[in-house]
N, CA, C and O atoms as CSV, one atom per row, in Angstrom:
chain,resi,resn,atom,element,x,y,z
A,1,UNK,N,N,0.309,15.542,29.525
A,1,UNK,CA,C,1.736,15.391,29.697
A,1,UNK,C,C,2.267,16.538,30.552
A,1,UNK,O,O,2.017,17.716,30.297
A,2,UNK,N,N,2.936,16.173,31.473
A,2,UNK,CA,C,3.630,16.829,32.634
A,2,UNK,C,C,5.230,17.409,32.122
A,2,UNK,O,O,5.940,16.411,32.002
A,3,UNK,N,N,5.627,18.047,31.953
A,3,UNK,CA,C,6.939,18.774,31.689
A,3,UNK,C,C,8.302,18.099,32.520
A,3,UNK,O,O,9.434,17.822,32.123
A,4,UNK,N,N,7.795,18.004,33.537
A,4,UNK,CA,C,8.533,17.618,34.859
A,4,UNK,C,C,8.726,16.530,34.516
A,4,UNK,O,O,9.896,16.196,34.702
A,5,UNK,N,N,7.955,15.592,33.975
A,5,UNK,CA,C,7.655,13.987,33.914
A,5,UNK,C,C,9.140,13.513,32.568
A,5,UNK,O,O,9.628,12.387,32.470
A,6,UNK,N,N,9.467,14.506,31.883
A,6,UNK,CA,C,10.429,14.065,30.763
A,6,UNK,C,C,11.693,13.937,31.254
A,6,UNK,O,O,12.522,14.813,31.499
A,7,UNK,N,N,11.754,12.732,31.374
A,7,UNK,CA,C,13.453,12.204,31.386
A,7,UNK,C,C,14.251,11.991,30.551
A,7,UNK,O,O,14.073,11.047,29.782
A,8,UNK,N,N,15.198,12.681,30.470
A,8,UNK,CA,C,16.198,12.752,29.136
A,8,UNK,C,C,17.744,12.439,29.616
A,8,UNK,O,O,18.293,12.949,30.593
A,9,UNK,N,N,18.401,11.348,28.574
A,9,UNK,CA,C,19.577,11.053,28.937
A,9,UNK,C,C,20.563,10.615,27.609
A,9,UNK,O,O,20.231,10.448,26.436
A,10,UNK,N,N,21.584,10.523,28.100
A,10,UNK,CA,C,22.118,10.246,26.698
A,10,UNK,C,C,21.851,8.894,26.193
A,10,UNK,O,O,21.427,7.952,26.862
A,11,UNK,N,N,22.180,8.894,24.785
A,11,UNK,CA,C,22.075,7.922,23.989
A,11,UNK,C,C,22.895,6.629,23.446
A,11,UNK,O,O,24.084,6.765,23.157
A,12,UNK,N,N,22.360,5.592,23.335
A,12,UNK,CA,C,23.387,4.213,23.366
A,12,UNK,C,C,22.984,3.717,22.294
A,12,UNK,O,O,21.945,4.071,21.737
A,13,UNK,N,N,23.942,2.629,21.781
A,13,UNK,CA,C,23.794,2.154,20.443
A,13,UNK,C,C,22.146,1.947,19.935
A,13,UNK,O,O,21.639,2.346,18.886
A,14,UNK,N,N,21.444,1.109,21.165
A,14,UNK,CA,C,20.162,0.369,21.129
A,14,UNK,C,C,19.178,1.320,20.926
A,14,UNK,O,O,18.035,0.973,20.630
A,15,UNK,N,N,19.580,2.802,21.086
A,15,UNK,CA,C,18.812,3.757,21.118
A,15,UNK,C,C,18.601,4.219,19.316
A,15,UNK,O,O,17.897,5.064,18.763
A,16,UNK,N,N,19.247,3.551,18.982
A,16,UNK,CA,C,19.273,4.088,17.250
A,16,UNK,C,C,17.660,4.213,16.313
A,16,UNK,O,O,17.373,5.095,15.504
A,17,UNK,N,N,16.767,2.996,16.755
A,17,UNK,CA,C,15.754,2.915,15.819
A,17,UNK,C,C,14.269,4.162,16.644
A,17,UNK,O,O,13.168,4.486,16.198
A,18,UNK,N,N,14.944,4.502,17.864
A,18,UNK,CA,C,14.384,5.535,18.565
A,18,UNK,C,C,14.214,6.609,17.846
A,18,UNK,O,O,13.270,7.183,17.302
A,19,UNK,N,N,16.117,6.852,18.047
A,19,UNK,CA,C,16.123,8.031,17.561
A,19,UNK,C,C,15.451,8.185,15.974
A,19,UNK,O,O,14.624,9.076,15.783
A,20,UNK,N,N,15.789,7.419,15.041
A,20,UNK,CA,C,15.420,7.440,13.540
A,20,UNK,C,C,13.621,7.667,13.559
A,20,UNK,O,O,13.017,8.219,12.639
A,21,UNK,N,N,13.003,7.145,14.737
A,21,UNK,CA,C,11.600,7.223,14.194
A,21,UNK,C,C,11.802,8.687,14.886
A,21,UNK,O,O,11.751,9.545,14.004
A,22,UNK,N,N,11.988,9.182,16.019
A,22,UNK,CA,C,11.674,10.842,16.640
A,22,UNK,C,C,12.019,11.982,15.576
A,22,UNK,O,O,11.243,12.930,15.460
A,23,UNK,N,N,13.373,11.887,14.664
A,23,UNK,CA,C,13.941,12.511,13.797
A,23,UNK,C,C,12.814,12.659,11.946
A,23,UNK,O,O,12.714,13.582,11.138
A,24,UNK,N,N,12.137,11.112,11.997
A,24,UNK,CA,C,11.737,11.204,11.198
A,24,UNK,C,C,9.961,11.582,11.294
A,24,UNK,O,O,9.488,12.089,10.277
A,25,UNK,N,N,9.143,11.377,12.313
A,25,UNK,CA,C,8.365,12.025,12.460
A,25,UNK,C,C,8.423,13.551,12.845
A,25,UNK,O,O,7.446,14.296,12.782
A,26,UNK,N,N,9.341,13.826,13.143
A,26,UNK,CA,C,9.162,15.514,13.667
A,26,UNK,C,C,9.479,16.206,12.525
A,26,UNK,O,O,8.867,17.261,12.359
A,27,UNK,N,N,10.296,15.873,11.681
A,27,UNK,CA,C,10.532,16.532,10.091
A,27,UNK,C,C,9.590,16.411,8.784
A,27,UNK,O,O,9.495,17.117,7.779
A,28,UNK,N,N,8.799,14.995,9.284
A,28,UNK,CA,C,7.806,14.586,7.954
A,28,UNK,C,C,8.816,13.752,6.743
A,28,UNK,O,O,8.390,13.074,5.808
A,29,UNK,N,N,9.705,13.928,6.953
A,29,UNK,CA,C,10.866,13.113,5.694
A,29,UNK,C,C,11.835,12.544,6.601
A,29,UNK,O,O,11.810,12.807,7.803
A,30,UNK,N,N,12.997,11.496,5.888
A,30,UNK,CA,C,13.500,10.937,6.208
A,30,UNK,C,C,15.326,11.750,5.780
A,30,UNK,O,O,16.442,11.251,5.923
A,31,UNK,N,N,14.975,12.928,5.321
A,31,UNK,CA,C,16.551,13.526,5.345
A,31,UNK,C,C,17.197,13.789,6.516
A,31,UNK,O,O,18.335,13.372,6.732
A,32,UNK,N,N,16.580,14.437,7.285
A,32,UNK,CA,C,17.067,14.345,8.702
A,32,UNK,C,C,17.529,13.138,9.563
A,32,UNK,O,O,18.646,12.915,10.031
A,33,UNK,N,N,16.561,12.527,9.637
A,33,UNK,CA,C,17.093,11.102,9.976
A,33,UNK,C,C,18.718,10.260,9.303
A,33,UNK,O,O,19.550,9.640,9.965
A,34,UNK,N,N,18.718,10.501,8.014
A,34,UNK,CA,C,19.718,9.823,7.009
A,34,UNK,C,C,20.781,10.974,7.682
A,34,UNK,O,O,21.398,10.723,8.717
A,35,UNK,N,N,20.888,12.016,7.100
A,35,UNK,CA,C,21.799,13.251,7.969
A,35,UNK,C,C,21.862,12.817,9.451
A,35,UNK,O,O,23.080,12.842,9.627
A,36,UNK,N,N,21.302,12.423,10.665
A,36,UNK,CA,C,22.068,11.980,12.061
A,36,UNK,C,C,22.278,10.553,11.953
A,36,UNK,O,O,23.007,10.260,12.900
A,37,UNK,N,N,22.056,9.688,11.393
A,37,UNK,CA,C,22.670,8.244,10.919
A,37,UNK,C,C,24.021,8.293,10.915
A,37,UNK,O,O,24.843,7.630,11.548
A,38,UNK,N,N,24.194,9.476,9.835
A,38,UNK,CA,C,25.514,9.131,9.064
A,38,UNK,C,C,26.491,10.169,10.200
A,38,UNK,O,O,27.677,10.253,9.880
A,39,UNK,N,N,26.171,10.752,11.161
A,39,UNK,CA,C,27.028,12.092,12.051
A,39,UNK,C,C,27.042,10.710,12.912
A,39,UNK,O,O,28.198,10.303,13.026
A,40,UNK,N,N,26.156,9.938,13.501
A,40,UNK,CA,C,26.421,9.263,14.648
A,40,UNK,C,C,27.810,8.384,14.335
A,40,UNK,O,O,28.659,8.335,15.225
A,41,UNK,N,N,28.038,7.693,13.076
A,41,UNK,CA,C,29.314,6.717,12.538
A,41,UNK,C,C,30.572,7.672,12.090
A,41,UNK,O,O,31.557,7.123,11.597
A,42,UNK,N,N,30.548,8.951,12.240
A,42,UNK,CA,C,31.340,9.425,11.721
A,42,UNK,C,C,32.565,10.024,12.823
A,42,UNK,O,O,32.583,11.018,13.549
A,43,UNK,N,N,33.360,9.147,12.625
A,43,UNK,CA,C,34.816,9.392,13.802
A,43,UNK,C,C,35.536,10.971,13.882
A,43,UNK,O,O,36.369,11.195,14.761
A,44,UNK,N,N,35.171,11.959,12.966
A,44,UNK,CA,C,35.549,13.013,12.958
A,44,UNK,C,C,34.992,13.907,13.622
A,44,UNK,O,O,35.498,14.977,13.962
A,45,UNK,N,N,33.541,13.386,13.925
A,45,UNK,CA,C,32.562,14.441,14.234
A,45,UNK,C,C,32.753,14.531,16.116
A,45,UNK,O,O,32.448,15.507,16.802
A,46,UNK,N,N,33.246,13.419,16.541
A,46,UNK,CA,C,33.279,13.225,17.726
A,46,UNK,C,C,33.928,13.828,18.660
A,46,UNK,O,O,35.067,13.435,18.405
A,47,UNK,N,N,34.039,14.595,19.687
A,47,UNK,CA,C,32.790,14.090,21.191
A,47,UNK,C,C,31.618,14.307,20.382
A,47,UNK,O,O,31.519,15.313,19.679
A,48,UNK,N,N,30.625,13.322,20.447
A,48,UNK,CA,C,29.117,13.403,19.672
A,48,UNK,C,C,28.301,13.697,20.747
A,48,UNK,O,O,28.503,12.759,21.518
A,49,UNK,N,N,27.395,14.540,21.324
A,49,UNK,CA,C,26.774,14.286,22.645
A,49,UNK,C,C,25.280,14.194,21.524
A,49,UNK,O,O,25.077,14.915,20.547
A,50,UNK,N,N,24.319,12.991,22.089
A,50,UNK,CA,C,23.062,12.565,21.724
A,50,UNK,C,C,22.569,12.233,22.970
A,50,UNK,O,O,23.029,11.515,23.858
A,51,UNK,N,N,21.333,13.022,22.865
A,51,UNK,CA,C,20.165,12.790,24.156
A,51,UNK,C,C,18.704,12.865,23.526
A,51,UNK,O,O,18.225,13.767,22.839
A,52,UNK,N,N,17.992,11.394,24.044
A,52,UNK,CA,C,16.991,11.676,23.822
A,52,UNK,C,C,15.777,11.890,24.746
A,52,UNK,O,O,16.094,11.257,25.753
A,53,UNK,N,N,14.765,12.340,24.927
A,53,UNK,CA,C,13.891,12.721,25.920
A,53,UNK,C,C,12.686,11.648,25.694
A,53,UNK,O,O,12.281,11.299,24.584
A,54,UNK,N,N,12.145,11.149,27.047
A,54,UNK,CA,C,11.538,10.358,27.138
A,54,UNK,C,C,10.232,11.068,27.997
A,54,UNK,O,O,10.272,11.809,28.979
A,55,UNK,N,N,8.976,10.502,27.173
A,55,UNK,CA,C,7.355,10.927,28.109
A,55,UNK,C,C,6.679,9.345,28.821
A,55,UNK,O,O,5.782,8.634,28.369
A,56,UNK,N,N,7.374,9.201,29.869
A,56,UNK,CA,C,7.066,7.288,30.127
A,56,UNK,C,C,8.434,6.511,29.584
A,56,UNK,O,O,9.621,6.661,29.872
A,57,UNK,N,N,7.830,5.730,28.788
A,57,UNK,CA,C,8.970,4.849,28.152
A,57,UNK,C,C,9.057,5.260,26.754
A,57,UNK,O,O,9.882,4.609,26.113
A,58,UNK,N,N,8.271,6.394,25.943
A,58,UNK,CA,C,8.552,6.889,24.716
A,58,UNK,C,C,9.513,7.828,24.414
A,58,UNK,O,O,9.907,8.845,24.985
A,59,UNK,N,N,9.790,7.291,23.439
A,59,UNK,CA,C,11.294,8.864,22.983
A,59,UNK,C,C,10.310,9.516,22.218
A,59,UNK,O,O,9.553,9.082,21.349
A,60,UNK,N,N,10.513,11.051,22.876
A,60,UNK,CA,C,9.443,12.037,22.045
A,60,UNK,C,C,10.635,13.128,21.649
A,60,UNK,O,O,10.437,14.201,21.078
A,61,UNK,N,N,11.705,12.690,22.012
A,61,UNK,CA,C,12.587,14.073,21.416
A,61,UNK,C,C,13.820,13.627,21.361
A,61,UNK,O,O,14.212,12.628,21.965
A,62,UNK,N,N,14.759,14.606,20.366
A,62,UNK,CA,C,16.205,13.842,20.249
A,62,UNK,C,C,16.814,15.816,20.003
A,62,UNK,O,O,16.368,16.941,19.773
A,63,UNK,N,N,18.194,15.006,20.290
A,63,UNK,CA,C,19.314,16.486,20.121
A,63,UNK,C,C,20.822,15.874,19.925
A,63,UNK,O,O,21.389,15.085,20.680
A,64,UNK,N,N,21.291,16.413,18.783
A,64,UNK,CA,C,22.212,16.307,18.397
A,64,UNK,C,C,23.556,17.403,18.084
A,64,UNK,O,O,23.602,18.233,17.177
A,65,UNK,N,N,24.636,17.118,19.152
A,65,UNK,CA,C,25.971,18.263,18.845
A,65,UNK,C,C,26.857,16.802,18.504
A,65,UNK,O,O,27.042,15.658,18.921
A,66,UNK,N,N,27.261,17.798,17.382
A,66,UNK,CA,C,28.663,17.159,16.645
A,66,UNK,C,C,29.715,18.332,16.567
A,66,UNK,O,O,29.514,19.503,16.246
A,67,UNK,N,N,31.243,17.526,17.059
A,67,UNK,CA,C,32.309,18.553,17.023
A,67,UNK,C,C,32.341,18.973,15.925
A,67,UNK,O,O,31.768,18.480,14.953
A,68,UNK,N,N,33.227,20.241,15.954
A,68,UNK,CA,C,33.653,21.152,14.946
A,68,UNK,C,C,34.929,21.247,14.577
A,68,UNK,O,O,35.404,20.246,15.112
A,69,UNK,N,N,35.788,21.771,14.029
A,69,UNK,CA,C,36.743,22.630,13.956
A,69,UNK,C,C,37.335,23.178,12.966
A,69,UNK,O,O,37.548,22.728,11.840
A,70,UNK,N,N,37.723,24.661,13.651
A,70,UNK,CA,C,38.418,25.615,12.577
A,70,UNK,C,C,39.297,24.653,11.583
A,70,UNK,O,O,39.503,23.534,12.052
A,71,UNK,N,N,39.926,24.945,10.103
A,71,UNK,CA,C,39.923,24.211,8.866
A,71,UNK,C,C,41.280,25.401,9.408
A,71,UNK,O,O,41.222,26.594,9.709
A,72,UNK,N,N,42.413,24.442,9.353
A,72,UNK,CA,C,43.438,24.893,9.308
A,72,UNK,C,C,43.979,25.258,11.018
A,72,UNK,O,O,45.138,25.659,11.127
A,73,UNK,N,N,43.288,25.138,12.071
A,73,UNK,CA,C,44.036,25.130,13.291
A,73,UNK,C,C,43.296,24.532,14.449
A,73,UNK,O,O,42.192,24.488,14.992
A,74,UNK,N,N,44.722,24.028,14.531
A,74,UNK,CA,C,44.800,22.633,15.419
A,74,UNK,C,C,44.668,22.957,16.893
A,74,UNK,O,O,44.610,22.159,17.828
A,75,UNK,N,N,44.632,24.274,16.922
A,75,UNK,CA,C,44.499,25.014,18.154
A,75,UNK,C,C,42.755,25.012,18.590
A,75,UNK,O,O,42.428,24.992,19.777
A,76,UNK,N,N,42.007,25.030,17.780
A,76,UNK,CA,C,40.781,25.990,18.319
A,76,UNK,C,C,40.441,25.469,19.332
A,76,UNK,O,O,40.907,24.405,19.740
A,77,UNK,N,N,39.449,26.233,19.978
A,77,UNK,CA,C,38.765,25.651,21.265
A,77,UNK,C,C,37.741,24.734,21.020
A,77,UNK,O,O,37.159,24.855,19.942
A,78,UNK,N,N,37.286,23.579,22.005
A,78,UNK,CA,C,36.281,22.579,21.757
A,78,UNK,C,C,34.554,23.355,20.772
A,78,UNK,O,O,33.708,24.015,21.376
A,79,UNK,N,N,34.486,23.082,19.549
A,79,UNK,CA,C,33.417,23.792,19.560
A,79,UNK,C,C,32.390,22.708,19.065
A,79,UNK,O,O,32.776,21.607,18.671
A,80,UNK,N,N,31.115,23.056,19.103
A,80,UNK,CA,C,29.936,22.169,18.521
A,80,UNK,C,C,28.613,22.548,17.627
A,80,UNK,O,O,28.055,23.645,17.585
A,81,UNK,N,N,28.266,21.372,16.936
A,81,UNK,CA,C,27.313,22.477,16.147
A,81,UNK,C,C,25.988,21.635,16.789
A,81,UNK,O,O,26.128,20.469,17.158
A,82,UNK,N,N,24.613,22.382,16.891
A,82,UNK,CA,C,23.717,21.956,17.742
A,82,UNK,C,C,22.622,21.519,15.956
A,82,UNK,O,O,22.162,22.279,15.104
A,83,UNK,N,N,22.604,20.265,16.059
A,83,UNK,CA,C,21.990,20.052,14.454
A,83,UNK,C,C,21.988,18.247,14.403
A,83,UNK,O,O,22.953,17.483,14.412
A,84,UNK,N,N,20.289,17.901,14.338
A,84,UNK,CA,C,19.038,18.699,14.583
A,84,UNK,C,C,18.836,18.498,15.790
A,84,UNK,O,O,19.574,17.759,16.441
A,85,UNK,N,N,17.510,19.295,16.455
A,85,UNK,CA,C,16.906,19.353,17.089
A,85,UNK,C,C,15.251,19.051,17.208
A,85,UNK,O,O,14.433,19.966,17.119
A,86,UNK,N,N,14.907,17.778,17.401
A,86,UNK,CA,C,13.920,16.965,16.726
A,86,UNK,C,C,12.728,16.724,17.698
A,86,UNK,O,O,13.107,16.147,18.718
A,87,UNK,N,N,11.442,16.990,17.677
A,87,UNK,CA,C,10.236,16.427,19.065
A,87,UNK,C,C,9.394,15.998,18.360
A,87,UNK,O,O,9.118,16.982,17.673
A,88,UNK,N,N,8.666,15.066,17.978
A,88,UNK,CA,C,7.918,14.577,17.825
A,88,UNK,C,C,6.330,15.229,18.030
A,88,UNK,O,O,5.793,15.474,19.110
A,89,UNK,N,N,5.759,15.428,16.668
A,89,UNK,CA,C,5.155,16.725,16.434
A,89,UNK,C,C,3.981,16.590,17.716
A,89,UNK,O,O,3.817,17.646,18.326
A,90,UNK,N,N,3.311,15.641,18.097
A,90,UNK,CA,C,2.523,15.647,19.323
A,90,UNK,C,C,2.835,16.138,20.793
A,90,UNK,O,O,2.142,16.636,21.681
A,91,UNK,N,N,3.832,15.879,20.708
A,91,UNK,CA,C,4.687,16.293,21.559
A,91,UNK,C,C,5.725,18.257,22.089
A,91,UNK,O,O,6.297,18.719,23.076
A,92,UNK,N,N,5.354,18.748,20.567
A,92,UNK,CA,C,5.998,20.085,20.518
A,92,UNK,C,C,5.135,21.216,21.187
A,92,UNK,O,O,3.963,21.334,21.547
A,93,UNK,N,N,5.923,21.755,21.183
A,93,UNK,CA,C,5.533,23.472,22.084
A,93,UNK,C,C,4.999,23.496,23.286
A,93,UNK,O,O,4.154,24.257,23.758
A,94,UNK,N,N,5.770,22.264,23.915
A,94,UNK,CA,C,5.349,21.881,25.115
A,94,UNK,C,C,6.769,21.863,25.859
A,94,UNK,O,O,6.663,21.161,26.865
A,95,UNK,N,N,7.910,22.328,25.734
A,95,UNK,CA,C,9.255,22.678,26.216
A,95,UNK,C,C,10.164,21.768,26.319
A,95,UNK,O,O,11.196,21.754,26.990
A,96,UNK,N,N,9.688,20.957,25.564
A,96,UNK,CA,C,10.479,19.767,25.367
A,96,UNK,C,C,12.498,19.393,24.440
A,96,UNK,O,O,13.443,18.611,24.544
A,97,UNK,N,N,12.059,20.615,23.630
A,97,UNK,CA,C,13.136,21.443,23.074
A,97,UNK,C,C,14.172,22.114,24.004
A,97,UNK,O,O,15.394,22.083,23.856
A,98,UNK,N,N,13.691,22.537,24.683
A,98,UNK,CA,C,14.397,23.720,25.612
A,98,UNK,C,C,14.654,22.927,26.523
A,98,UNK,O,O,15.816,23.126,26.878
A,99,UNK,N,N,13.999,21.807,27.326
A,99,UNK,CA,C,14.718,20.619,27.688
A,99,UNK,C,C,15.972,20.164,27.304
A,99,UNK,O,O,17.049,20.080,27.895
A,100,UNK,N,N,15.471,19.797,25.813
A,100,UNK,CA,C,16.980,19.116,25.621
A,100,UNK,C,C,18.147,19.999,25.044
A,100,UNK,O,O,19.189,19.488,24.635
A,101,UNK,N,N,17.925,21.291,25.033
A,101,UNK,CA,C,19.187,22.078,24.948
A,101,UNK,C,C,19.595,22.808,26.168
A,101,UNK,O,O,20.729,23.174,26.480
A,102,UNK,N,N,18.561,22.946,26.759
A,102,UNK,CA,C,20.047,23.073,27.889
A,102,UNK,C,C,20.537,22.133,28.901
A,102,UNK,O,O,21.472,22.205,29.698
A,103,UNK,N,N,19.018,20.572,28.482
A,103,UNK,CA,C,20.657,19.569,29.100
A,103,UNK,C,C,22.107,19.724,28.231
A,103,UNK,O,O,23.152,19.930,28.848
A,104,UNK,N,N,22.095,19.636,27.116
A,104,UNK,CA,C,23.138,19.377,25.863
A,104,UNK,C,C,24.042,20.569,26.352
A,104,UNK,O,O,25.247,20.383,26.521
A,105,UNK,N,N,23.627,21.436,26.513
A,105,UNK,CA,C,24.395,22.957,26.402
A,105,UNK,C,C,25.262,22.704,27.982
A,105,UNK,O,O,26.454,23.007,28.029
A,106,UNK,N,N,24.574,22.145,29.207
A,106,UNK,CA,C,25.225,21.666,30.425
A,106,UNK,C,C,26.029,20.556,30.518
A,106,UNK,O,O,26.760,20.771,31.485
A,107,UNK,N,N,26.367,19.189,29.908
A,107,UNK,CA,C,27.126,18.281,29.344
A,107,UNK,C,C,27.888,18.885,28.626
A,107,UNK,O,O,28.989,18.345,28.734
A,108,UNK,N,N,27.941,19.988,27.713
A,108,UNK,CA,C,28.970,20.119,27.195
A,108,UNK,C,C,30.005,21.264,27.441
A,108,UNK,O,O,31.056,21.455,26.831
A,109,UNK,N,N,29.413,22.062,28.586
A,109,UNK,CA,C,30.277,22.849,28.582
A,109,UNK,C,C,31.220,21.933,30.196
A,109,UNK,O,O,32.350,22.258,30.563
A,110,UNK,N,N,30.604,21.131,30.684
A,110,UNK,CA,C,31.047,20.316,31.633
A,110,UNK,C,C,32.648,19.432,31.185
A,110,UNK,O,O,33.719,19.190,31.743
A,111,UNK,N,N,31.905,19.132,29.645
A,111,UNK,CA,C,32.993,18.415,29.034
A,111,UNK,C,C,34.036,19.646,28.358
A,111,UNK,O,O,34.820,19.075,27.600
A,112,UNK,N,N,34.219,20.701,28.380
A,112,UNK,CA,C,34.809,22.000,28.445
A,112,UNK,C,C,34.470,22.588,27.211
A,112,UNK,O,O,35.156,23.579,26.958
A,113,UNK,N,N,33.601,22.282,26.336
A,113,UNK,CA,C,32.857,23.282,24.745
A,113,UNK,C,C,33.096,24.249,25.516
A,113,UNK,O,O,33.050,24.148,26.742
A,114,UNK,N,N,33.509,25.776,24.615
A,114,UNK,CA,C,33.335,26.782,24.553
A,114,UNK,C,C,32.164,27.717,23.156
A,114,UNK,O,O,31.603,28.813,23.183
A,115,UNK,N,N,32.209,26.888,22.355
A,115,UNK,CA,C,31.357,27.646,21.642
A,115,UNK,C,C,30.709,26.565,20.841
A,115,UNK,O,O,31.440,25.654,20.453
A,116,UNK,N,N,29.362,26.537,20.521
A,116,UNK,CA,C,28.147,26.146,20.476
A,116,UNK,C,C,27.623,26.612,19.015
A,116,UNK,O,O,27.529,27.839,18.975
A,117,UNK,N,N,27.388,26.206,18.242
A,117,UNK,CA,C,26.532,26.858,16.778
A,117,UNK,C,C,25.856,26.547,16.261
A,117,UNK,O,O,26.251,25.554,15.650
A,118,UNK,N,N,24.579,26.852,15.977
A,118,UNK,CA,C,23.359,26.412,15.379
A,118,UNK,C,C,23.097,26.920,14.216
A,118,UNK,O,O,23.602,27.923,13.712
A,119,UNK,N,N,21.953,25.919,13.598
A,119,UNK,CA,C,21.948,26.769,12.437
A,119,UNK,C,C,20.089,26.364,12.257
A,119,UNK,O,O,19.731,25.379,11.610
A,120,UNK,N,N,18.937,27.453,13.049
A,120,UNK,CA,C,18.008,27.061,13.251
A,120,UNK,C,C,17.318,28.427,12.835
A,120,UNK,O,O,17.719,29.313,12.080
A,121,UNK,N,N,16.089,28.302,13.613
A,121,UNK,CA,C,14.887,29.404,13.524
A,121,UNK,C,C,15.577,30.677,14.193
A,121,UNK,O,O,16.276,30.544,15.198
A,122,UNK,N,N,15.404,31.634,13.732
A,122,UNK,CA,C,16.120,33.123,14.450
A,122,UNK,C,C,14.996,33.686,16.471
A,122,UNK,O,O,15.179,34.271,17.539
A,123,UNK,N,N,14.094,33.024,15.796
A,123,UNK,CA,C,12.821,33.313,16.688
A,123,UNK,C,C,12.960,32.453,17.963
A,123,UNK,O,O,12.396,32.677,19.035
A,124,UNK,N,N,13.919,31.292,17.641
A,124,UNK,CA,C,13.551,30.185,18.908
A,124,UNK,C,C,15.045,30.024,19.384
A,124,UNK,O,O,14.951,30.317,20.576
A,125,UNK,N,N,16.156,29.775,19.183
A,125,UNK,CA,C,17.369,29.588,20.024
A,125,UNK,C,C,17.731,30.811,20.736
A,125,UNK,O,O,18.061,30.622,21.907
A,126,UNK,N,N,17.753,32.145,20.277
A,126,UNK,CA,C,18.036,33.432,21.158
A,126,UNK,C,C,17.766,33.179,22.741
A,126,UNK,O,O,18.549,33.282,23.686
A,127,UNK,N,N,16.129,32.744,22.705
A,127,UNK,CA,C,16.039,32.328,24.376
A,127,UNK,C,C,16.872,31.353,25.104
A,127,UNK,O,O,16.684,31.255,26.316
A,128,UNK,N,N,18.048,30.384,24.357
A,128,UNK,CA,C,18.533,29.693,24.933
A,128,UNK,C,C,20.157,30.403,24.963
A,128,UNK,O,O,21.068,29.654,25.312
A,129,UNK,N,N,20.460,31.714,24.628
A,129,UNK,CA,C,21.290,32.297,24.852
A,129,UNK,C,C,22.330,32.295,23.278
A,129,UNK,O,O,23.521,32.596,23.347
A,130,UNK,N,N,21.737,31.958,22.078
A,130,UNK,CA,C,22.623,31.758,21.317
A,130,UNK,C,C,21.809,33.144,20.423
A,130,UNK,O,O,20.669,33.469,20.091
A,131,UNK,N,N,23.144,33.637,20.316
A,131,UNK,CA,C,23.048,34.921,19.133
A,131,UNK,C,C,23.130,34.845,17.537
A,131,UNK,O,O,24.154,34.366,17.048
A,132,UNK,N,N,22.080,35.304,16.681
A,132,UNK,CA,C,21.930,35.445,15.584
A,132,UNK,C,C,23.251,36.580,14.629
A,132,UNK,O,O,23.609,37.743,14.810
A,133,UNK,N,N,23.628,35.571,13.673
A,133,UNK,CA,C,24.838,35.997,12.812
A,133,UNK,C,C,23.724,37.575,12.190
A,133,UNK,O,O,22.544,37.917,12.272
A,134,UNK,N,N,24.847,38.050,11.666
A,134,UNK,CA,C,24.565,38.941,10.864
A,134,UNK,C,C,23.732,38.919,9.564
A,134,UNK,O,O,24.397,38.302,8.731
A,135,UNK,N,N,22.700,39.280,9.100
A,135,UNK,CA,C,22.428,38.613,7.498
A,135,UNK,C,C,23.155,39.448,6.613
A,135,UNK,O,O,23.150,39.218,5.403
């Protein structure tokens, strides 16, 4: 598998049983999967940006930002939370991840996001420019 070769784009209704198998093989369980089911129907969560990455005609990876906002102002700036971030375990540590976050991270600041939040490995998003909270 060629790096270059992964085409990734956003996601459409038909894309659903895709995404559910990429989400649920890359985790080993089906909580993850049930958790972006229920973010994709949910009218609050929206602008939703979903992209999944393709090796040929297979979806080997998925990424999911759902809006945010401050609890009590109506002001804040566009923000998103980056959750999950899913590859299909044959498929991993092959940059396929880092693919699909900084397409996601370029769509959305296009669509004007200012702030971005994850809630992942301390070891692996830093390289994509996102800073670790305080413990």
């Amino acid at each position: 598998m060629n790096i270059k070769n992964i085409q990734i784009r956003k996601t459409v209704k038909s894309d659903f049983n895709d995404i559910m198998e990429v989400e649920k093989l890359a985790f080993g369980y089906d909580k993850e999967a049930e958790l972006v089911a229920q973010l994709l129907e949910n009218k609050t969560a929206t602008p939703i940006l979903s992209l999944l990455a393709f090796s040929k005609n297979e979806a080997v990876g998925h990424i999911l930002f759902t809006k945010v906002m401050l609890e009590g102002n109506n002001n804040s700036p566009l923000m998103h939370i980056l959750a999950p971030l899913a590859v299909k375990p044959g498929f991993q540590k092959k940059g396929i991840g880092g693919l699909l976050i900084k397409e996601g991270l370029k769509i959305l600041k296009e669509m004007g996001a200012e702030i971005v939040f994850v809630l992942g490995h301390m070891d692996y998003y830093p390289r994509y420019g996102f800073i670790p909270d305080a413990e």
